[in-house]
C-alpha positions in Angstrom: 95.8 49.3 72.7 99.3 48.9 70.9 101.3 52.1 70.9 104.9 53.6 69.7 106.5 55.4 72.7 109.6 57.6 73.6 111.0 58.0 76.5 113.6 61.1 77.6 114.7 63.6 80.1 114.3 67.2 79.2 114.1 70.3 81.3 111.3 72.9 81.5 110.8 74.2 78.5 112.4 71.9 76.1 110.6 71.5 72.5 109.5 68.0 71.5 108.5 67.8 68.0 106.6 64.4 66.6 105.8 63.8 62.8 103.3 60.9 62.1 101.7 59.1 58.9 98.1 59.0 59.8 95.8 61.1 61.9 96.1 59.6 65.4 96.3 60.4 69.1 99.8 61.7 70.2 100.5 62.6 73.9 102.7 63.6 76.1 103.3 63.0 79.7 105.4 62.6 82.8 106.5 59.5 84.1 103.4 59.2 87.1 100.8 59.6 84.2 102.8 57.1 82.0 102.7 54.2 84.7 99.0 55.2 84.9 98.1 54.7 81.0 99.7 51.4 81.3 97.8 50.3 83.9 94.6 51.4 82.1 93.8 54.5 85.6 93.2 57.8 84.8 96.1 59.9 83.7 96.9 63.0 82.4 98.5 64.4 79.3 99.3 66.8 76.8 98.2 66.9 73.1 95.5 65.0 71.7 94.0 63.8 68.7 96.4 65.2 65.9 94.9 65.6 62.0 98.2 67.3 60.5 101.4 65.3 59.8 103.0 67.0 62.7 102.9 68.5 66.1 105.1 70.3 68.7 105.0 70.1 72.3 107.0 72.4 75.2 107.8 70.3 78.1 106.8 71.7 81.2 108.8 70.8 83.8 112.2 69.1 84.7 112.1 65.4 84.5 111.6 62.2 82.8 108.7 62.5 80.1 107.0 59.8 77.7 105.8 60.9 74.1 103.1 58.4 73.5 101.3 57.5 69.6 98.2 55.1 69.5 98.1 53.0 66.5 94.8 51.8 67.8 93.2 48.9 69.2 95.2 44.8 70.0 93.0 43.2 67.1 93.3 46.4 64.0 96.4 48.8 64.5 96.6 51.4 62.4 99.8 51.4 60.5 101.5 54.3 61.8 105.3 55.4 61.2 106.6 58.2 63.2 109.4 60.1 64.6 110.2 62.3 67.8 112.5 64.9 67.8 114.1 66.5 71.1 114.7 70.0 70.1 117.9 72.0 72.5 116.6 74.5 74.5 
């Protein structure tokens, strides 16, 4: 799967906004469920599959977090521009 990721530290309750070109999956997650998705384990996440050109996400705890877009498989990506904004609490 080839993905665009972003990686920050926020505190509870920052906003995380993400605008994309396509429909695509967008999620957000901690650090543990990042080094999961890499390694192909189960994980956990926020967000989803997102039809609309944009999305929003509150971060719900202190730490390091991972915004991750797929583009979709190794052999077709999708070609997918986005951007990730961390909003001030």
């Amino acid at each position: 799967m080839k993905y665009l990721h972003r990686v920050f530290k926020a505190k509870k309750g920052t906003r995380v906004t993400v605008q994309i070109s396509e429909p695509t999956k967008v999620m957000l997650m901690g650090d543990y469920n990042y080094r999961q998705y890499k390694e192909h384990k189960t994980f956990s996440y926020h967000g989803g599959m997102i039809e609309e050109s944009s999305c929003e996400f509150t971060v719900p705890n202190d730490g390091l977090w991972h915004i991750v877009i797929e583009k979709g498989s190794y052999y077709e990506p999708k070609p997918i521009t986005a951007s990730v904004e961390v909003l001030a609490k």
